[in-house]
mmCIF file of the N, C-alpha and C atoms, coordinates in Angstrom:
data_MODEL
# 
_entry.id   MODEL 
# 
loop_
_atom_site.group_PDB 
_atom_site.id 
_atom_site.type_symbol 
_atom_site.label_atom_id 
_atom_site.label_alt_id 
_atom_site.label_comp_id 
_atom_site.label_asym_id 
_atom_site.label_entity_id 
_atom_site.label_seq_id 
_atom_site.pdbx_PDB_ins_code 
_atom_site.Cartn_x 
_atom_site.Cartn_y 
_atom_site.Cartn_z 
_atom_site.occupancy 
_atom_site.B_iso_or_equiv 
_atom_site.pdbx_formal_charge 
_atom_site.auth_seq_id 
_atom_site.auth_comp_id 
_atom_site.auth_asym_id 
_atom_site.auth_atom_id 
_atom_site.pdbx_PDB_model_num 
ATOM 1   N N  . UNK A 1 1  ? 85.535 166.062 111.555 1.00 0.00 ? 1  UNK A N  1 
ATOM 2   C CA . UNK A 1 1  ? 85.422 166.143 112.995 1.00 0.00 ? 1  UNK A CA 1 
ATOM 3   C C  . UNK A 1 1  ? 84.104 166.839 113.324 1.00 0.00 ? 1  UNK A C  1 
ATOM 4   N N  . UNK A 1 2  ? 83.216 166.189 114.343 1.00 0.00 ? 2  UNK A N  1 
ATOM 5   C CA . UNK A 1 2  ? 82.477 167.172 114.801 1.00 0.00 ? 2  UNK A CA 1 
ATOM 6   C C  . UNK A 1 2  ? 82.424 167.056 116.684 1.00 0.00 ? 2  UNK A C  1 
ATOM 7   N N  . UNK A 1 3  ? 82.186 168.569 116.483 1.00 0.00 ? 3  UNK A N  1 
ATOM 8   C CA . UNK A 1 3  ? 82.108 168.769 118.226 1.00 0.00 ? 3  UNK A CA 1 
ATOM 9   C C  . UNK A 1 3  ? 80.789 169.360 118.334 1.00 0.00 ? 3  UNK A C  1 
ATOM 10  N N  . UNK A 1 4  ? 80.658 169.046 119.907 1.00 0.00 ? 4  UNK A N  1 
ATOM 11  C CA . UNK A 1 4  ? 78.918 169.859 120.279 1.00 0.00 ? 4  UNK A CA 1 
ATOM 12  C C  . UNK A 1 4  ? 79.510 170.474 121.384 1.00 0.00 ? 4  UNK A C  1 
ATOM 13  N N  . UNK A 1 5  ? 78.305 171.431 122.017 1.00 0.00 ? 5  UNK A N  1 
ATOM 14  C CA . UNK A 1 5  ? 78.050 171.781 123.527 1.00 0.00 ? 5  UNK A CA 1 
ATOM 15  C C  . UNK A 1 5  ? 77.460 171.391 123.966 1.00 0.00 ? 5  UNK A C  1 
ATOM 16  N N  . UNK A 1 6  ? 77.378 170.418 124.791 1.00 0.00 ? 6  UNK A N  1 
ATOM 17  C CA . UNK A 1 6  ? 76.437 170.320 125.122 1.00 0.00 ? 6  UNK A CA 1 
ATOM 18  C C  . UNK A 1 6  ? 76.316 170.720 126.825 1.00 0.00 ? 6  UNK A C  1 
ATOM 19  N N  . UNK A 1 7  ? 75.252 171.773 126.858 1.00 0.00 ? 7  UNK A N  1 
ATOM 20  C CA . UNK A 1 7  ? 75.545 172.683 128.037 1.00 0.00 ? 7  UNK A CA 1 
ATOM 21  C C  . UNK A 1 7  ? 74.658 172.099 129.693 1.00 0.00 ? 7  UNK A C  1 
ATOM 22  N N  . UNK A 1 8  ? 74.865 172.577 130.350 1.00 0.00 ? 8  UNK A N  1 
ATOM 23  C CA . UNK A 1 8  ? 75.086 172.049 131.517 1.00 0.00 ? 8  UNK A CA 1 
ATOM 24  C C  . UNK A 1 8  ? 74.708 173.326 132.302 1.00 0.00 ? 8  UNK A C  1 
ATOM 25  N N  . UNK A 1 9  ? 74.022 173.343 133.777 1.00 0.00 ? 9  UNK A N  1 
ATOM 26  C CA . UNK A 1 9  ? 73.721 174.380 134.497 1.00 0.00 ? 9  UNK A CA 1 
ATOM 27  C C  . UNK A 1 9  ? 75.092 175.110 135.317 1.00 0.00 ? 9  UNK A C  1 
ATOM 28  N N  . UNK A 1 10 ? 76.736 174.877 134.766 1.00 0.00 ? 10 UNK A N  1 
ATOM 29  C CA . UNK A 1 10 ? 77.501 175.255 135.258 1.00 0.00 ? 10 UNK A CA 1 
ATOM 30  C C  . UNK A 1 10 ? 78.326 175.832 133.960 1.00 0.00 ? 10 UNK A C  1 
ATOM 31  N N  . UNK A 1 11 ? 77.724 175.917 133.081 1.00 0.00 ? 11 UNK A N  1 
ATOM 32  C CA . UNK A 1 11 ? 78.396 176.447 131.306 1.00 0.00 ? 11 UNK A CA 1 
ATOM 33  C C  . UNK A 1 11 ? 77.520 177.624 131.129 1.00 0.00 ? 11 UNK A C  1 
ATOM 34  N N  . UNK A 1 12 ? 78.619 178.562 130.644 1.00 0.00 ? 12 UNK A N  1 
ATOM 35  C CA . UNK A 1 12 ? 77.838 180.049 130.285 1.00 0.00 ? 12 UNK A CA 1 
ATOM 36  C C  . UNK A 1 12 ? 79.291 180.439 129.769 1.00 0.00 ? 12 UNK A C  1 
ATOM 37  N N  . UNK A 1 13 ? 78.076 180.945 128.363 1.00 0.00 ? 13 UNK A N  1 
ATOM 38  C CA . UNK A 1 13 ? 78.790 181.610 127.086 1.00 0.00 ? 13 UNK A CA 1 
ATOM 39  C C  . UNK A 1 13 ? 78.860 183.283 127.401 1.00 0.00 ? 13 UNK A C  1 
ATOM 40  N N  . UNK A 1 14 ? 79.756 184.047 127.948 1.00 0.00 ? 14 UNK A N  1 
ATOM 41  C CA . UNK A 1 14 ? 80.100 184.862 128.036 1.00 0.00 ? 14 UNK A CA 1 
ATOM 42  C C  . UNK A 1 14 ? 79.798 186.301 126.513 1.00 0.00 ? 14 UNK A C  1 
ATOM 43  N N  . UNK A 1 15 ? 79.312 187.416 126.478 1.00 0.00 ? 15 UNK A N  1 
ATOM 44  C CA . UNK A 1 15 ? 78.932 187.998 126.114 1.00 0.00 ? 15 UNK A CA 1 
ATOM 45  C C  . UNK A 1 15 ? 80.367 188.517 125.022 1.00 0.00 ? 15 UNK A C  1 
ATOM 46  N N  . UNK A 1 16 ? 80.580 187.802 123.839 1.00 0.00 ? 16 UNK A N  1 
ATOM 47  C CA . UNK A 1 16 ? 82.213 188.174 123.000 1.00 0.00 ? 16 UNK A CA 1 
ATOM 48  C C  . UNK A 1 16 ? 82.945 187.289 123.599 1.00 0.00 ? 16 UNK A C  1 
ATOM 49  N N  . UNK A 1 17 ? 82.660 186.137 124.083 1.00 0.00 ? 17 UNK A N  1 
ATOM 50  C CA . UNK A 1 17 ? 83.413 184.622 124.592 1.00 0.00 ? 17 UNK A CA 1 
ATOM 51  C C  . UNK A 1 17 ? 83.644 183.991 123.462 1.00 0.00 ? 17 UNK A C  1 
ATOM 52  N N  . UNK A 1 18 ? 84.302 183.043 123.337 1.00 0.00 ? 18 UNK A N  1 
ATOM 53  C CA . UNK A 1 18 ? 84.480 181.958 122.753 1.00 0.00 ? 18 UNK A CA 1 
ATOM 54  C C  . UNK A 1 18 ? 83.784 180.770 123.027 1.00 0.00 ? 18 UNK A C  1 
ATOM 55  N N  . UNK A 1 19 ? 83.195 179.945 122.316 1.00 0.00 ? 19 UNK A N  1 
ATOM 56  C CA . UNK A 1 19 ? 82.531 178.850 122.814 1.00 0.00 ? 19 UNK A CA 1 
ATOM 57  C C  . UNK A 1 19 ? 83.117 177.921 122.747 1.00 0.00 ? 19 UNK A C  1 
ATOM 58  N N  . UNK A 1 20 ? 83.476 176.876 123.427 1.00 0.00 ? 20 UNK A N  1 
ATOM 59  C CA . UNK A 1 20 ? 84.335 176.151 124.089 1.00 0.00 ? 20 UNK A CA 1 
ATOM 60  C C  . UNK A 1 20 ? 83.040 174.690 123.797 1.00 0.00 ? 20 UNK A C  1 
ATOM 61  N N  . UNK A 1 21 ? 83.294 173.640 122.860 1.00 0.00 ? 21 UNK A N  1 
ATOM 62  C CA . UNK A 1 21 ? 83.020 172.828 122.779 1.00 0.00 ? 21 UNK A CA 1 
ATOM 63  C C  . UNK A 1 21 ? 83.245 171.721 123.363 1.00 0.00 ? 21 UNK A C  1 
ATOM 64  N N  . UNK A 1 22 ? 82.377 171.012 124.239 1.00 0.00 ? 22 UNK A N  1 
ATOM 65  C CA . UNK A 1 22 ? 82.874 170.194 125.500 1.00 0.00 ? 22 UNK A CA 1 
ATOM 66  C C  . UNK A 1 22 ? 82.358 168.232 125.235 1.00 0.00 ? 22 UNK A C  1 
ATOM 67  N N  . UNK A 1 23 ? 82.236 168.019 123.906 1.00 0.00 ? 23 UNK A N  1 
ATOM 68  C CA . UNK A 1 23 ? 82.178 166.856 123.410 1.00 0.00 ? 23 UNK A CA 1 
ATOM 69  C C  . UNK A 1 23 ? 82.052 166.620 122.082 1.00 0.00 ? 23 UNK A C  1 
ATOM 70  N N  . UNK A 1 24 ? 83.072 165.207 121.634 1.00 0.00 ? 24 UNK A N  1 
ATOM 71  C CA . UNK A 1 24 ? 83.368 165.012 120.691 1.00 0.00 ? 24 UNK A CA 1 
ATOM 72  C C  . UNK A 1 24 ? 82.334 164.040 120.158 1.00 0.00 ? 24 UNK A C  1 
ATOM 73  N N  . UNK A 1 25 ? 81.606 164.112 119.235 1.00 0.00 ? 25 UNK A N  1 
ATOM 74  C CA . UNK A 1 25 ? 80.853 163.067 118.451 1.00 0.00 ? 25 UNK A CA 1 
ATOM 75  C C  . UNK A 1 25 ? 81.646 162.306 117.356 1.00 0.00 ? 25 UNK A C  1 
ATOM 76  N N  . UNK A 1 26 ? 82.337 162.821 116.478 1.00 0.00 ? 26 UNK A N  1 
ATOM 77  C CA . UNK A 1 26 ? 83.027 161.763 115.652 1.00 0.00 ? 26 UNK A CA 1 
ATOM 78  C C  . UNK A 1 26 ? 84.275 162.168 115.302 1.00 0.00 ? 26 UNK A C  1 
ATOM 79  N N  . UNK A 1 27 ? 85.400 161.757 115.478 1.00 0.00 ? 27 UNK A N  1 
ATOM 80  C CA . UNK A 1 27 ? 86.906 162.220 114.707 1.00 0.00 ? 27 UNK A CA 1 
ATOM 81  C C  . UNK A 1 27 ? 87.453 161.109 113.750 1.00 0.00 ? 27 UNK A C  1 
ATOM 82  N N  . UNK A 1 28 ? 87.254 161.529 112.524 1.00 0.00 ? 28 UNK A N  1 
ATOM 83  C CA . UNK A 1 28 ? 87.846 160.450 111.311 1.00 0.00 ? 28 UNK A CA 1 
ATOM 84  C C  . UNK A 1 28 ? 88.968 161.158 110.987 1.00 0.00 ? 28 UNK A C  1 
ATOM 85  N N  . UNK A 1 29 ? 90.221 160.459 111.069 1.00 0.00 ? 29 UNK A N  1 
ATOM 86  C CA . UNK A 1 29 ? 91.572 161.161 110.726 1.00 0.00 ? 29 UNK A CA 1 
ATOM 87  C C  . UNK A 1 29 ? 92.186 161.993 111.407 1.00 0.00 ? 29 UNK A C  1 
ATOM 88  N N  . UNK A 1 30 ? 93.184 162.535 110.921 1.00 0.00 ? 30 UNK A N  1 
ATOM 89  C CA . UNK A 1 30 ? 93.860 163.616 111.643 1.00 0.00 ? 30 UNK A CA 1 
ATOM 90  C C  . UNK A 1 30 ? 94.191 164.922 110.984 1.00 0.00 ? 30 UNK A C  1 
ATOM 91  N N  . UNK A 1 31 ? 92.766 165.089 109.996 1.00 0.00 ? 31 UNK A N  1 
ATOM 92  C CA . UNK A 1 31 ? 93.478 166.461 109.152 1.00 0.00 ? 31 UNK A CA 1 
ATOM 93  C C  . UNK A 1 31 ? 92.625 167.585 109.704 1.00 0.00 ? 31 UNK A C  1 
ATOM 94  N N  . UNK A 1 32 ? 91.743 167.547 111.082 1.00 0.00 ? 32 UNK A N  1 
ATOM 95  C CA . UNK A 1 32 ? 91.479 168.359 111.729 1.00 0.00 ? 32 UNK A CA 1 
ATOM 96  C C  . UNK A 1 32 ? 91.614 168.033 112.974 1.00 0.00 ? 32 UNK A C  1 
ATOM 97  N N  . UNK A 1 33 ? 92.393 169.145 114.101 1.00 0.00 ? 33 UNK A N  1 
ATOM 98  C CA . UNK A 1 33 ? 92.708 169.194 115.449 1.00 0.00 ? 33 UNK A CA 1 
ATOM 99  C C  . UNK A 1 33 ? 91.771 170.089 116.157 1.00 0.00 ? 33 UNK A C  1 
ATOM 100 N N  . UNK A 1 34 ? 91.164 170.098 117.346 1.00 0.00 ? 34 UNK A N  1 
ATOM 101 C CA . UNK A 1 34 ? 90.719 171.050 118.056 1.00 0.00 ? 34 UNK A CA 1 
ATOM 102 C C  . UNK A 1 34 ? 91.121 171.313 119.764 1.00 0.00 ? 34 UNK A C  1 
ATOM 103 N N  . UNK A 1 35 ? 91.454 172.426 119.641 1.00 0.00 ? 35 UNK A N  1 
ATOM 104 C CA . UNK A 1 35 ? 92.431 172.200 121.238 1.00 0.00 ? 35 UNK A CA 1 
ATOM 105 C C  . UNK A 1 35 ? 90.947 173.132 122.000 1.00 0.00 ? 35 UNK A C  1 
ATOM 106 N N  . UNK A 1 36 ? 90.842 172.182 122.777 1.00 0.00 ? 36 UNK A N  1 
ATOM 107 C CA . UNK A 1 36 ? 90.041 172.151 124.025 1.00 0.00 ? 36 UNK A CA 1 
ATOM 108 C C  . UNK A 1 36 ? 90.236 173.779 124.964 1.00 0.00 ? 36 UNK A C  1 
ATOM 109 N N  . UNK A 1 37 ? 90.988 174.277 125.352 1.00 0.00 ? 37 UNK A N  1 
ATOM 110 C CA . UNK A 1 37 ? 91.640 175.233 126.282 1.00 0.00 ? 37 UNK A CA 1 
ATOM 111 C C  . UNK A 1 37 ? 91.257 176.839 125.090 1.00 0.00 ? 37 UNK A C  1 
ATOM 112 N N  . UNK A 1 38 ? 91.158 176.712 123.972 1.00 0.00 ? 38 UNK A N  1 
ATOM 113 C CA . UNK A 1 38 ? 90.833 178.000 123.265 1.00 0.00 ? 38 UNK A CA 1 
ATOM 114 C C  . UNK A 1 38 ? 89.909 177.990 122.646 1.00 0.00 ? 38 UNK A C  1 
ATOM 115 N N  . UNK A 1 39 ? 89.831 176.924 121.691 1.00 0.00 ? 39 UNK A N  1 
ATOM 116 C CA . UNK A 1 39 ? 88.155 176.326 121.097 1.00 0.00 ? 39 UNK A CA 1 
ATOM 117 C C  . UNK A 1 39 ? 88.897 176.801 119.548 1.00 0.00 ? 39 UNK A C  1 
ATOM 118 N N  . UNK A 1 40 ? 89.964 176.662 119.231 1.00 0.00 ? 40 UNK A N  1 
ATOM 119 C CA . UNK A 1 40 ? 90.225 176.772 117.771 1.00 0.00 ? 40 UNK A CA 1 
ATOM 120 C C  . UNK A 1 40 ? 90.177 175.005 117.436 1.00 0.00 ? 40 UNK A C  1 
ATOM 121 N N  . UNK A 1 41 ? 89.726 174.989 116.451 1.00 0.00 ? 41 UNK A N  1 
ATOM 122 C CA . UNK A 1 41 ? 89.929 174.197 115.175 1.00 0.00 ? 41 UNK A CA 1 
ATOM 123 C C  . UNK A 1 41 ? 90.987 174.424 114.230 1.00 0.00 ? 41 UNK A C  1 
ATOM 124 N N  . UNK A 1 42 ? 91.818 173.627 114.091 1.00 0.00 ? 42 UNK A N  1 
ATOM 125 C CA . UNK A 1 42 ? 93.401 173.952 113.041 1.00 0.00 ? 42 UNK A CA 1 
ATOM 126 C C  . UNK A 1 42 ? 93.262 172.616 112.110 1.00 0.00 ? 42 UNK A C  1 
ATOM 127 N N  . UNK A 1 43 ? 93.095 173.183 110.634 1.00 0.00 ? 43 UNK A N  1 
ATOM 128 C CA . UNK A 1 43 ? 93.027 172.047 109.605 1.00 0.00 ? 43 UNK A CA 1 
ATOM 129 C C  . UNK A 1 43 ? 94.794 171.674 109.387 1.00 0.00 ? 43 UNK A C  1 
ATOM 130 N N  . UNK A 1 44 ? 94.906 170.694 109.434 1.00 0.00 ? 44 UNK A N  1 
ATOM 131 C CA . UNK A 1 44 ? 96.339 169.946 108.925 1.00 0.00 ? 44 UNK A CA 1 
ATOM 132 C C  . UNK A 1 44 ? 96.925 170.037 108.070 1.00 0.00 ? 44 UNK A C  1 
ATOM 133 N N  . UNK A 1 45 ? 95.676 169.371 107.036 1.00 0.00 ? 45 UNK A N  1 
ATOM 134 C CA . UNK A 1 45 ? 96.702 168.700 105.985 1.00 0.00 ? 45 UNK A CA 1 
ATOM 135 C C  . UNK A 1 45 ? 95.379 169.885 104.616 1.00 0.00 ? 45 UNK A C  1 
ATOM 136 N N  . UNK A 1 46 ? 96.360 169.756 103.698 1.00 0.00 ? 46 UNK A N  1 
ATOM 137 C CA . UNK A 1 46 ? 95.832 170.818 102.365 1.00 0.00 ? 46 UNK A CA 1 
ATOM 138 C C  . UNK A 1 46 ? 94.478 170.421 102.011 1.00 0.00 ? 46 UNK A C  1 
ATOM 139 N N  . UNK A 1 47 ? 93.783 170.564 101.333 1.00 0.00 ? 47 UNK A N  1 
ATOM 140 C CA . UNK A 1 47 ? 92.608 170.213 100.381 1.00 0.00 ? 47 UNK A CA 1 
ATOM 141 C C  . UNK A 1 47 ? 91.854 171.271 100.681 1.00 0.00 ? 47 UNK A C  1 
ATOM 142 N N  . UNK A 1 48 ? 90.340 170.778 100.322 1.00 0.00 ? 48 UNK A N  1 
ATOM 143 C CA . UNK A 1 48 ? 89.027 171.509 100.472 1.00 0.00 ? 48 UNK A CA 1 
ATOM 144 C C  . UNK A 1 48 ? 88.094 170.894 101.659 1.00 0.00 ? 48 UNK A C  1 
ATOM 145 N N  . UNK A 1 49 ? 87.601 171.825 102.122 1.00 0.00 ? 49 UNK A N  1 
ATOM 146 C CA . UNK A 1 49 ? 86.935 171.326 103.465 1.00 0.00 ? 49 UNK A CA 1 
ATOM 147 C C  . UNK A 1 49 ? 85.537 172.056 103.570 1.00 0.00 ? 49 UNK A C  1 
ATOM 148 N N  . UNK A 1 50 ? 84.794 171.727 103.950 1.00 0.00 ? 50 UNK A N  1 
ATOM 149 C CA . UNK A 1 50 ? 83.431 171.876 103.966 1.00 0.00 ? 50 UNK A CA 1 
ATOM 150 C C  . UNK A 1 50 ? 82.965 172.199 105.103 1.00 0.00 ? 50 UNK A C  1 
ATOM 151 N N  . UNK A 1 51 ? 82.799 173.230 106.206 1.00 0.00 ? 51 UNK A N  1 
ATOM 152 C CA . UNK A 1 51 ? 82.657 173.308 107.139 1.00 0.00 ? 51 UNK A CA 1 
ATOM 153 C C  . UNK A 1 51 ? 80.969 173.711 107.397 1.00 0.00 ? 51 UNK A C  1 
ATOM 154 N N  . UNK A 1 52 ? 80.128 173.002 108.499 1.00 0.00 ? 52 UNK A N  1 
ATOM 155 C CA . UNK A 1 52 ? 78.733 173.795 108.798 1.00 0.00 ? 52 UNK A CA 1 
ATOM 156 C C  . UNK A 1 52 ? 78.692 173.585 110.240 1.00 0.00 ? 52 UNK A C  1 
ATOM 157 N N  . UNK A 1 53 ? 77.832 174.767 110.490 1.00 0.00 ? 53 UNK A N  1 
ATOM 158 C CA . UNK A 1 53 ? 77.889 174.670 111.710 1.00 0.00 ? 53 UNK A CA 1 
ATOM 159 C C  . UNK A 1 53 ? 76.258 175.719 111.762 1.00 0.00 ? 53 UNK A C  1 
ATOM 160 N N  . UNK A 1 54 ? 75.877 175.092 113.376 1.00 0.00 ? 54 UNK A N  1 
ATOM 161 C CA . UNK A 1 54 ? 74.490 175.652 113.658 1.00 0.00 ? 54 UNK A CA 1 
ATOM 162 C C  . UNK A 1 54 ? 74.171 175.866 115.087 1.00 0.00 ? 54 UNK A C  1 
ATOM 163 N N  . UNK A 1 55 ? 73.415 176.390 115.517 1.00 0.00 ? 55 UNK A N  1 
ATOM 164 C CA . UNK A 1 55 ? 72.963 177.493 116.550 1.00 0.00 ? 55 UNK A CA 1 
ATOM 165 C C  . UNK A 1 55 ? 71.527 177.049 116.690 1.00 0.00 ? 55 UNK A C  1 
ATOM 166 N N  . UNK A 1 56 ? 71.522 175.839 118.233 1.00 0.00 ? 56 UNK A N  1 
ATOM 167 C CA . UNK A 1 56 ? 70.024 176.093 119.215 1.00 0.00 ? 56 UNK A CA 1 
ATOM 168 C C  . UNK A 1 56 ? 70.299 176.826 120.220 1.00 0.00 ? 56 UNK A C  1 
ATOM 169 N N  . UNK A 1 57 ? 69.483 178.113 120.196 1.00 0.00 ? 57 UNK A N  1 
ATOM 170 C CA . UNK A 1 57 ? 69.635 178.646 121.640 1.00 0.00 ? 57 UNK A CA 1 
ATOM 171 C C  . UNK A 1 57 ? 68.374 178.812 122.307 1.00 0.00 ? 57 UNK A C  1 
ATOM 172 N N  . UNK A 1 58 ? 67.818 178.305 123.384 1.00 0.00 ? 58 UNK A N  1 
ATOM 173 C CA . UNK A 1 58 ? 67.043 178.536 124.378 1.00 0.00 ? 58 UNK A CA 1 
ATOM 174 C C  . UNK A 1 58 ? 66.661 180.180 124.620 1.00 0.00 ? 58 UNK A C  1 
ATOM 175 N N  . UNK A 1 59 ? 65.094 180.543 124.039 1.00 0.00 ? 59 UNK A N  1 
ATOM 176 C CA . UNK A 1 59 ? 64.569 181.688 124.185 1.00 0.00 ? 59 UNK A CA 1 
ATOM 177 C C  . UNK A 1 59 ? 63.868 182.469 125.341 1.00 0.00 ? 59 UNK A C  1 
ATOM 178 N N  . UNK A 1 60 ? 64.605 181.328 126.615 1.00 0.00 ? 60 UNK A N  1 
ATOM 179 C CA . UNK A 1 60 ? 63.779 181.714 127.690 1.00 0.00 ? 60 UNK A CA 1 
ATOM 180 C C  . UNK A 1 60 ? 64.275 182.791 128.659 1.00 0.00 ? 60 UNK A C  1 
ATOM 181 N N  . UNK A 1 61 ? 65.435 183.369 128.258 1.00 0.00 ? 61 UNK A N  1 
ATOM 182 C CA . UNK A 1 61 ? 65.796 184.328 128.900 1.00 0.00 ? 61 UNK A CA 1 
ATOM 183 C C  . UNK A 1 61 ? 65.303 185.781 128.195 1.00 0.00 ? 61 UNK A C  1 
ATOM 184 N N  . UNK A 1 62 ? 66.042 186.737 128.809 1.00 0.00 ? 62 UNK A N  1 
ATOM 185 C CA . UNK A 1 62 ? 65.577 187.846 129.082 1.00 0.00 ? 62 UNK A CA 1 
ATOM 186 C C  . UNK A 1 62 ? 66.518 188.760 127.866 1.00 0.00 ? 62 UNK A C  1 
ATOM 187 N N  . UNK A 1 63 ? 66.738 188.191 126.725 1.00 0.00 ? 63 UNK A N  1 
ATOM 188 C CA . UNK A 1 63 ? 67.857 188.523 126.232 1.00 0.00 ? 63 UNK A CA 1 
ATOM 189 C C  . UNK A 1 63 ? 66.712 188.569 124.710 1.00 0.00 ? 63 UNK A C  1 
ATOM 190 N N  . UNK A 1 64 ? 66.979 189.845 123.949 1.00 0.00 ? 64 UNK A N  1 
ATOM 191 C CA . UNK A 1 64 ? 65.941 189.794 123.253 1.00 0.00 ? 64 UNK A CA 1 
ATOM 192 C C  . UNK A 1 64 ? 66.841 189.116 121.716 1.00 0.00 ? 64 UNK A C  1 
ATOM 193 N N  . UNK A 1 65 ? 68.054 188.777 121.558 1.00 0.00 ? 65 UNK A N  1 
ATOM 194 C CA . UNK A 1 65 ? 68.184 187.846 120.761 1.00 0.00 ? 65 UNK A CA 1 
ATOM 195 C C  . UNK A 1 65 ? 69.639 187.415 121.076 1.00 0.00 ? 65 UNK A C  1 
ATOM 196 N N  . UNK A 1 66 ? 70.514 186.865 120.480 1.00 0.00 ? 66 UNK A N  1 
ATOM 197 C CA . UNK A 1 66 ? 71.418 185.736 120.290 1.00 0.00 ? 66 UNK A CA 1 
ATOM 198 C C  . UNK A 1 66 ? 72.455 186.314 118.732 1.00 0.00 ? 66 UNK A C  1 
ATOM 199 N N  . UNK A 1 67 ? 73.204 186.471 118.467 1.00 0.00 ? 67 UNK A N  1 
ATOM 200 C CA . UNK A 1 67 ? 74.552 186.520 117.725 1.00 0.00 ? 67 UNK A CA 1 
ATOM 201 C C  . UNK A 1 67 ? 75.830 185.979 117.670 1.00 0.00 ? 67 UNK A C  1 
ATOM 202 N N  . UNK A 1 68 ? 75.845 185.175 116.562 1.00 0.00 ? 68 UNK A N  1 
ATOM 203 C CA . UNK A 1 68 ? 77.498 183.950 116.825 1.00 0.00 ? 68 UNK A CA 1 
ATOM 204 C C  . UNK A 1 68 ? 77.757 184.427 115.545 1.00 0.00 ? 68 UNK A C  1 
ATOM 205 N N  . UNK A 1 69 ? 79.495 184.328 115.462 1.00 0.00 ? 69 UNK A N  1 
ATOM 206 C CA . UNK A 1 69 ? 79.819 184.758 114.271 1.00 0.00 ? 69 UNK A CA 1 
ATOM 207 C C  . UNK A 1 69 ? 81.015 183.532 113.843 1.00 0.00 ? 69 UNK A C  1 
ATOM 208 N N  . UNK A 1 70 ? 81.189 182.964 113.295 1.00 0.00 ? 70 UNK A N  1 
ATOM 209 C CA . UNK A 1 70 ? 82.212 182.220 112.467 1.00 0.00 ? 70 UNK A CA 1 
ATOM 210 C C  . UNK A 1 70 ? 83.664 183.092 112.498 1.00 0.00 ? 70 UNK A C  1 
ATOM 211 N N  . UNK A 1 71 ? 84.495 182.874 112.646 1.00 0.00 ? 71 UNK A N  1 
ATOM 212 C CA . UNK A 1 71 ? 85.826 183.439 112.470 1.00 0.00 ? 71 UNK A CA 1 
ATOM 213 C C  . UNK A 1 71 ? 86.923 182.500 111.674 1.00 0.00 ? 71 UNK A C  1 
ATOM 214 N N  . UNK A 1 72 ? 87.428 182.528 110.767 1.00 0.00 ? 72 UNK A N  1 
ATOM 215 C CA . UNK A 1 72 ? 88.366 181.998 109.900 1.00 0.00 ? 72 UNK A CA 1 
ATOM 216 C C  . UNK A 1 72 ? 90.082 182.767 109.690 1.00 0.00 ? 72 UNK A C  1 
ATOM 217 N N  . UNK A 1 73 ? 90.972 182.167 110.346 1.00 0.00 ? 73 UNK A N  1 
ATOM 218 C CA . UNK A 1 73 ? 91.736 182.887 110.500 1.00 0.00 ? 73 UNK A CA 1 
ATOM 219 C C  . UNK A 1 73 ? 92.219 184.276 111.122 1.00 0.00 ? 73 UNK A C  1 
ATOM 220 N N  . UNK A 1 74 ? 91.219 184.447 112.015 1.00 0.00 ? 74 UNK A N  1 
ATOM 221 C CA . UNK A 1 74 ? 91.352 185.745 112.681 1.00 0.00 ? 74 UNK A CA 1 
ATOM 222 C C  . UNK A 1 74 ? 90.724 186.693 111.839 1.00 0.00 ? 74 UNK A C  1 
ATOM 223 N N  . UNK A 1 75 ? 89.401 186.477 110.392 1.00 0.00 ? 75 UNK A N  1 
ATOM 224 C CA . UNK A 1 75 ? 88.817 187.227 110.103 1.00 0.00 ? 75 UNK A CA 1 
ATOM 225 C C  . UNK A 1 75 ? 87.172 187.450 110.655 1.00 0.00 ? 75 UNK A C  1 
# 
């Protein structure tokens, strides 16, 4: 599965928010779900999974940097 943001002048990532992915580019199968309303990802079915993920953020604000952290199970 992959999801994007793709952001919009009415989307803002809140400072310790969750980012809330608002389009789907490809879903093959059903051994990953993502519920829209919290922004978790829940794997299904058993195996090994390969997850990547990446960060453009726009340097034009006033914010002298940017921090996202991955969370896996509530770690």
């Amino acid at each position: 599965m992959q999801r994007q943001l793709i952001e919009s002048p009415d989307v803002e990532v809140i400072q310790g928010g969750t980012i809330l992915f608002n389009t789907l580019v490809n879903a093959e199968g059903d051994a990953i779900s993502y519920n829209e309303e919290n922004g978790i990802f829940t794997i299904n079915q058993t195996g090994y999974y390969l997850v990547n993920w990446w960060v453009a953020a726009d340097g034009a604000t006033t914010n002298a940097g940017t921090n996202y952290s991955l969370n896996v199970n509530g770690t």
